[in-house]
N, C-alpha and C positions, 0 to 999 in steps of 0.2 A: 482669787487664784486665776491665771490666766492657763490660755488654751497650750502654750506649750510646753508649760512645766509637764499637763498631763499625758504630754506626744512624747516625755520620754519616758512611761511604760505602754501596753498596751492588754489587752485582754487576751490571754493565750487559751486556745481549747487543749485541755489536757487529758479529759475524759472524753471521745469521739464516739457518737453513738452514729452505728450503721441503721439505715429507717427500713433499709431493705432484709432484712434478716434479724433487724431487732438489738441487733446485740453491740458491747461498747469496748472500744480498745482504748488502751493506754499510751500514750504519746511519751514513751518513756528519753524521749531524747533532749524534747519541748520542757521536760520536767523537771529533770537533770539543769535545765542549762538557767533555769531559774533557781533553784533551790540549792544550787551545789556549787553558786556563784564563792570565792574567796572568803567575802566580807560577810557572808549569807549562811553557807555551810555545819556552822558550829553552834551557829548561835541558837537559841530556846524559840520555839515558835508559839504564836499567837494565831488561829487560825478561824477566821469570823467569814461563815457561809450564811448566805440567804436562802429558802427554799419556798415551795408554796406550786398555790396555782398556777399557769401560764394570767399573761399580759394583767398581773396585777401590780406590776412598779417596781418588780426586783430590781431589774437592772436599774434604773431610776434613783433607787436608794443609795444603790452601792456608789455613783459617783457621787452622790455627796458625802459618803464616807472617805472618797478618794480626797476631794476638798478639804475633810478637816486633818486627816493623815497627811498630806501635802502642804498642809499650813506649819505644820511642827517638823519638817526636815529642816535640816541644817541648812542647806544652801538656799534657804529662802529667809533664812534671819537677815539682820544687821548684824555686825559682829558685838561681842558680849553677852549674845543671846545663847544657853544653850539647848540641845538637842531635847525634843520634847514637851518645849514650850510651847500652846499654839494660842492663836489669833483669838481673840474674839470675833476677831471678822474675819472666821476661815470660810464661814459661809458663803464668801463674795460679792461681788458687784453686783447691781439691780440686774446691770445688761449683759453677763456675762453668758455665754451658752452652754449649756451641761454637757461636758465629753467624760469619756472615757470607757468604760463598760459598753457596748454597744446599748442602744433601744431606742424606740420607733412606738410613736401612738398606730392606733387600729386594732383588729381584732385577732388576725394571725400570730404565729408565736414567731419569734426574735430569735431566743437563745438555745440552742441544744448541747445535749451533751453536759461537761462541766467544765467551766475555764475558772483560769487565777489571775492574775492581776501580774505583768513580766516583772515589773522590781518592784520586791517586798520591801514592808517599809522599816528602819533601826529604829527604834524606840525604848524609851526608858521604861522598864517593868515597873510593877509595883515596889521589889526593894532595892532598883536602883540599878538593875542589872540590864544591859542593853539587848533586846528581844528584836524577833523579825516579826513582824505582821504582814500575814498575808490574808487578802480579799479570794471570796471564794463565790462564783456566781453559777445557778444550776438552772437546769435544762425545766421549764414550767409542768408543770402535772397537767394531765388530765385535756391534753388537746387531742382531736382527731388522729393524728396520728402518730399517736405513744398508747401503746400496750400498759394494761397496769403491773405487771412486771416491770417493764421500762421505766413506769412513776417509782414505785419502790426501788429500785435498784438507783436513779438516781438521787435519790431522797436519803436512801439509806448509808453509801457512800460518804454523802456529803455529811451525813452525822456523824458519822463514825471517824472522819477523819476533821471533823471541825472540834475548836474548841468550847466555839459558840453557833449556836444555830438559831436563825434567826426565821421563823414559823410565820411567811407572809401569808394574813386572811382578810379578807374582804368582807368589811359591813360588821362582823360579829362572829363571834367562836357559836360554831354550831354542831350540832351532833356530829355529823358524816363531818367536819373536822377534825374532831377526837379520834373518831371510827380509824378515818385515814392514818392520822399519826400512830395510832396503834400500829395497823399493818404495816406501815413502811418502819419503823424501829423495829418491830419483833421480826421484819426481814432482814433488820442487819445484826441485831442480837444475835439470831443464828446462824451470823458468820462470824461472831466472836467465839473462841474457844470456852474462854471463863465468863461467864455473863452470870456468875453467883451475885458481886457486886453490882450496883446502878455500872453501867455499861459506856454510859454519854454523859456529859457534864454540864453543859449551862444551856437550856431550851426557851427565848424569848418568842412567845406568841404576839406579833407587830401585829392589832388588828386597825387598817387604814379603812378611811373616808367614815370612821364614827360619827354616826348623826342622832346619838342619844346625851350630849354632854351634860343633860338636866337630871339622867339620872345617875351615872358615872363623871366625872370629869376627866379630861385630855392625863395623858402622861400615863407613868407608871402607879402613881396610889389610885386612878379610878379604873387601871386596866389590872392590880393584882385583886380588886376588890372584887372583881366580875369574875376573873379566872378563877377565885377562890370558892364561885356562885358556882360556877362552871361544872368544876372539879369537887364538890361537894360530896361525899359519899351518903346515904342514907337508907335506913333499911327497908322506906319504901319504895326505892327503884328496883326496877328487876335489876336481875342477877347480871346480865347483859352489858346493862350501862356499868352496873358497879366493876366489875371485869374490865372494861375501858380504861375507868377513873386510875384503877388500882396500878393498871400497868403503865400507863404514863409517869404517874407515879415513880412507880418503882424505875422506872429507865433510866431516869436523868439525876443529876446531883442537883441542881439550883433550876427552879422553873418559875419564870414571871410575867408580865404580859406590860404593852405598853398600847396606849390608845392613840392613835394619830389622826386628825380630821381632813377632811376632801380637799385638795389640792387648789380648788375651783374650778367652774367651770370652762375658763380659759384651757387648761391643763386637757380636762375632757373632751373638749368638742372642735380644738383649734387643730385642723392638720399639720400645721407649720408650725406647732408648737415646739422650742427647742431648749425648754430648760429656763429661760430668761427667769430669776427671781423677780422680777416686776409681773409676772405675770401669773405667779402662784400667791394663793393669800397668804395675809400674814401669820393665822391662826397655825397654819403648817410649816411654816418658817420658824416660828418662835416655838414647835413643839421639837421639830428640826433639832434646833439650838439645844435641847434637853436631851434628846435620846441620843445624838450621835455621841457627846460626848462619856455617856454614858455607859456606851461600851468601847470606845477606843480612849481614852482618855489614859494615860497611863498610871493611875492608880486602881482602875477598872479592867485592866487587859487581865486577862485569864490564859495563861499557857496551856498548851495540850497535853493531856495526860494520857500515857496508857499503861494503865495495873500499874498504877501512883507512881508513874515515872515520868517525868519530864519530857517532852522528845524535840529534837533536834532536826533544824533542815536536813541533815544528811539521814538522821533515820524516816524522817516523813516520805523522803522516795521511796523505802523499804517498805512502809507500811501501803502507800499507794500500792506499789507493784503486789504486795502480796492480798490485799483486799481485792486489789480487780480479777484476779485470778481464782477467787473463792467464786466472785458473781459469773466469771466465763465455763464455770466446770456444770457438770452436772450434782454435785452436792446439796443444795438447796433446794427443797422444793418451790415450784412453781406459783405464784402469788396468784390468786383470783380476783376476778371482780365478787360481789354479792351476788350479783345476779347469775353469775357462773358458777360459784358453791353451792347458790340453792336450787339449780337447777341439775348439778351434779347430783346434790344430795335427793332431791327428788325422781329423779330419774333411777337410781340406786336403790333406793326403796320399791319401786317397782318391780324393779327384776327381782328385790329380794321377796315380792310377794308371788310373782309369777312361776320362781323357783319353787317356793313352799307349794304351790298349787302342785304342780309337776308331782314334787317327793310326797305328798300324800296318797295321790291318786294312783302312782307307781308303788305304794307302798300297800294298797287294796290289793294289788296282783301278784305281786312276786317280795312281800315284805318277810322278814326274818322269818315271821309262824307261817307262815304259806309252802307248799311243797312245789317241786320242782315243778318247771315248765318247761314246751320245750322252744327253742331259739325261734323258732318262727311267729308264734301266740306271743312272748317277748316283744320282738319286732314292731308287729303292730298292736302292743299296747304300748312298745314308748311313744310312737305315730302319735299315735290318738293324746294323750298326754300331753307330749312335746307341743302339738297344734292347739291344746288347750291355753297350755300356758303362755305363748305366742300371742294367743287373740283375746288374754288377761292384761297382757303388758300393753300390745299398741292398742285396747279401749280405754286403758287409763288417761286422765289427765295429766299429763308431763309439761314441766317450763321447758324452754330451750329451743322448742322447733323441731319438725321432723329429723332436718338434717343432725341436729344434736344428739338426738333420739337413736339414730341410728346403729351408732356405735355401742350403745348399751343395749339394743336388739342382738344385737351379733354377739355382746358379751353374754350375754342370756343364755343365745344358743347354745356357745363352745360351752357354759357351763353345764347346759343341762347334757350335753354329748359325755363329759365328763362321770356328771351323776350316774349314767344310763350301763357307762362302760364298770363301773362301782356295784350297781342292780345286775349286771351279765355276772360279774366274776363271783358275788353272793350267789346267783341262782346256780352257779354251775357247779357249787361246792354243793349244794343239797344235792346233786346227782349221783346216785349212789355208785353207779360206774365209773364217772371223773373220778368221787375220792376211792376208787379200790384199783385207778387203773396201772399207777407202778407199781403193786405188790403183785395185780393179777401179769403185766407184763413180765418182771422179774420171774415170775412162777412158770410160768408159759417158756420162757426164755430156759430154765431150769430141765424144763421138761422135756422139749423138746433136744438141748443138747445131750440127756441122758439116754434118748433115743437113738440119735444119732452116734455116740458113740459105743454105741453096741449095734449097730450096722456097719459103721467102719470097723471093728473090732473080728469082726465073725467073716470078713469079705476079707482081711489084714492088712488095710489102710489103720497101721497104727499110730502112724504122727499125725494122721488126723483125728484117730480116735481121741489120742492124749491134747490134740489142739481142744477138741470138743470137750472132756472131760475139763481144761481151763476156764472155757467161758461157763462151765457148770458154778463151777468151783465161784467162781467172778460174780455170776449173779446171786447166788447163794447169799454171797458175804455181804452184796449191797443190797441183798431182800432183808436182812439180818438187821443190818445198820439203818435203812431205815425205819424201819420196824422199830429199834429204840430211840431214834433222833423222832420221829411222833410221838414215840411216848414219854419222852423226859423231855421235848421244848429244848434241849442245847444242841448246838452244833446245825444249829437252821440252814447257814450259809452250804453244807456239804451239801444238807436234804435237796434244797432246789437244784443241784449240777443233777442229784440223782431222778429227781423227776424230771431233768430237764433229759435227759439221756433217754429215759423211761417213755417218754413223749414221741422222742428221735424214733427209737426202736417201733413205736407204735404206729407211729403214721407213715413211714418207710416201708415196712415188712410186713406185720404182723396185720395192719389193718386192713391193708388189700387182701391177705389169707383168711382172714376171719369174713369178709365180703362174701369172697369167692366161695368159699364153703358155704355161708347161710343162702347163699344164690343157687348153688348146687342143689344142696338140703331140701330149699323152699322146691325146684323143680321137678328132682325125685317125687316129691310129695304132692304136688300138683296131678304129675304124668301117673301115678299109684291111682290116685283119686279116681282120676276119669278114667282108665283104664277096667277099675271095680263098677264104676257107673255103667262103662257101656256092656261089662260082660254081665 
């Protein structure tokens, strides 16, 4: 295939992730102008993403997938050839240089975000029906700067909207490869609605630069043989691993694996390296030849399905725009690293033990069987308490780092300010004055109008007398009513307007007079005293 069959598509970023704020927009215009093309539009789509770590060969693969897709268009037969036939020599020339997908050797990442490939390719389905295939290439995991939200949300995308996925791993399937694919699918699970059924459909584990061939061999029977080792359930693994196995599992409809050997050392170590097939061995060439055709091959294409329906370029723009919009909202929760869940979760057990310290020792003083106290004793025994639990929390061992720590000191705090306000309103109902003070208010209130209107009455201010004799009447009937709203528990919402008024009347009026009198009282009593003293 030469270089500018490939110049007429190119790699379009359709997914754009922002590095500064984390987050990814839709190219809804770039997407449109691919997939909503005439001859493109209608037709069933085939959708084959690569995902994985950063600078492990995605983009790499993907142009030789362009290669053998580009060997089977039409306008590169002779005529009498039809659509869908391709080359045994789509692989190309010894010297020919690998374009299309961008990538570059070295250590830095290439690709961000997620791009497609600008013209999908017509191909014959499996029963004969002409299909688009589109190439899907994603933004690498796990580089210095992407977020593990960012790795999921890219990963998860690309599943959910591919019909194959193609799981780039380096050297061998390892634990914290399972680990991952777990969290990134069950991140996009829970942006599907229905996820009763497997969710995703064909999951290919590609593990490159295999350098065990003596005990597995190259291809798919020694790479499903291993994935089958892999994914083994047993009753002697913790609980943990078997949870991993199961949910992989459960995700995908079809999952298989294929074993690919090391490129050579030319490939690794040459800066100018540019794709030349004479310059990769043969062994990855001739495994090449095996896998590509084995998932683009048109008796192998697998159309996209969602909840067993077929989808179409025109509906795959819908399902784009409406899945990026699930990942831009706040619906989803927030993905974690390990080291950030267990250092959440360790930090959370602290305060919850710092807590329990707190409610015990508050619960010596002023606990349900304890009798009242009064607001000041209170005070500083939550001090003392509060400072206990305080200097429980920051001597524990916590992960995360002070600065991490932080925010669950603070959370501590607001809780225990919480707890403390919960011990004030308990101790203030044991106060046998709090609970008598709207009845004694109402009564006082009572008493004092029926004084009053029999001074107005006898001097003959009589609309004031009959004003006064009202609020008699008035308090009367809400001394009355609450009096049964406490004792029959219905009608609660009235009782609080009544104690809330009862409070009104108390601290406006009545409490200053009641002051003032026991101030009085106390001073008669004083001035009596020494007065008998000195006579």
């Amino acid at each position: 295939m030469s270089e500018n069959q490939v110049s007429a598509g190119r790699a379009v970023p359709i997914v754009i992730s922002n590095s500064e704020d984390h987050t990814f927009e839709l190219d809804e215009e770039a997407l449109e102008k691919i997939l909503l093309q005439e001859k493109v539009r209608d037709k069933k789509v085939i959708v084959v993403s690569v995902a994985g770590a950063f600078r492990k060969g995605k983009s790499f693969l993907l142009d030789f997938f362009l290669r053998y897709l580009h060997s089977g268009q039409e306008e590169t037969k002779p005529p009498g050839h039809d659509t869908g036939q391709y080359s045994n020599e789509w692989i190309g020339a010894e010297d020919d240089a690998l374009t299309g997908f961008p990538w570059r050797g070295g250590s830095e990442r290439d690709t961000t975000g997620i791009l497609i490939w600008s013209e999908p390719f017509l191909c014959q389905g499996p029963d004969g029906e002409e299909v688009a295939v589109i190439l899907m290439d994603t933004q690498g995991a796990f580089d210095s700067q992407s977020t593990v939200k960012d790795c999921a949300t890219v990963f998860a995308l690309s599943t959910m909207l591919s019909s194959v996925q193609v799981y780039n791993l380096s050297q061998n399937i390892q634990e914290d490869d399972l680990q991952h694919l777990q969290l990134f699918t069950e991140y996009g699970r829970l942006a599907l609605e229905n996820s009763s059924a497997k969710p995703f459909q064909s999951l290919v584990f590609l593990v490159r630069d295999w350098s065990f061939p003596y005990e597995a061999g190259y291809g798919f029977e020694g790479g499903n043989a291993t994935l089958e080792k892999r994914l083994k359930l047993s009753d002697k693994q913790h609980v943990e691993l078997q949870q991993v196995r199961k949910h992989i599992r459960s995700c995908f409809q079809n999952i298989s694996c294929f074993l690919l050997p090391h490129p050579g050392l030319k490939v690794a170590t040459n800066p100018k390296f540019d794709g030349r097939l004479s310059d990769i061995d043969d062994d990855f060439k001739k495994q090449l030849r095996t896998l590509v055709p084995s998932l683009l091959a048109p008796d192998q294409l697998i159309s996209k399905e969602i909840n067993g329906t077929k989808v179409t370029a025109r509906a795959l723009v819908e399902y784009f725009k409406a899945y990026i919009q699930i990942y831009q909202g706040d619906e989803l929760p927030e993905p974690k690293s390990m080291l950030q869940a267990t250092a959440e979760a360790n930090n959370l057990a602290a305060v919850a033990n710092a807590k329990d310290i707190y409610n015990k020792e508050m619960e010596q003083v002023c606990g349900g069987d304890k009798p009242y106290l009064n607001p000041h004793d209170m005070d500083a025994a939550h001090e003392r308490c509060r400072e206990q639990a305080m200097t429980l929390f920051n001597s524990t061992k916590k992960m995360g780092g002070e600065e991490f720590s932080a925010q669950y000191s603070s959370k501590l705090g607001g809780e225990i300010e919480e707890q403390y306000e919960i011990y004030c309103r308990s101790n203030d109902s044991k106060n046998i004055f709090n609970a008598a003070r709207t009845p004694a208010t109402l009564f006082s209130v009572s008493i004092i109008m029926y004084f009053l209107s029999g001074c107005f009455g006898i001097i003959g201010l009589y609309s004031m007398a009959n004003f006064a004799n009202v609020l008699l009447g008035l308090s009367l009937v809400l001394l009355f009513a609450w009096a049964y709203i406490r004792y029959s528990g219905k009608y609660r919402e009235p009782g609080m307007y009544i104690d809330m008024l009862a409070d009104i009347i108390w601290n406006s009026i009545l409490k200053n007079v009641v002051e003032r009198l026991i101030y009085q009282s106390s001073k008669q009593a004083m001035k009596k005293a020494l007065d008998k003293k000195t006579k």
